[in-house]
N, C-alpha and C positions, 0 to 999 in steps of 0.2 A: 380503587380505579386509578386513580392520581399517580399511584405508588409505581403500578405497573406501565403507566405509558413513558413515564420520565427512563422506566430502565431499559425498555425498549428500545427510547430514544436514543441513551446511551451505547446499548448493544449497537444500534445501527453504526451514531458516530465511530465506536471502535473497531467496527469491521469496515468503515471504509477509511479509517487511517492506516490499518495494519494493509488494505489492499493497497494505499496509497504508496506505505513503503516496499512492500513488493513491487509493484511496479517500478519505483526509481532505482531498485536494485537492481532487475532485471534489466533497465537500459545502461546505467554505469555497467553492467557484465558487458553486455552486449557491446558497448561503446568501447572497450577498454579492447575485445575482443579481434573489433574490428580493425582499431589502430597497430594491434601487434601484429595482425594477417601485412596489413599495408605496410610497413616500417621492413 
């Protein structure tokens, strides 16, 4: 039981750093995006 909640755990934590990085790539796009429309 032990075995499985600790990897669980883990699955969670890795899925919300890999969204985490999605996300700040999506705004560096976005941001980078914005500044060449504007320029």
């Amino acid at each position: 039981m032990c075995l499985t909640i600790e990897r669980n755990k883990v699955k969670k934590t890795a899925t919300k750093i890999a969204d985490m990085v999605i996300i700040t790539k999506r705004i560096k796009f976005t941001f980078v995006y914005l500044i060449l429309n504007t320029l």
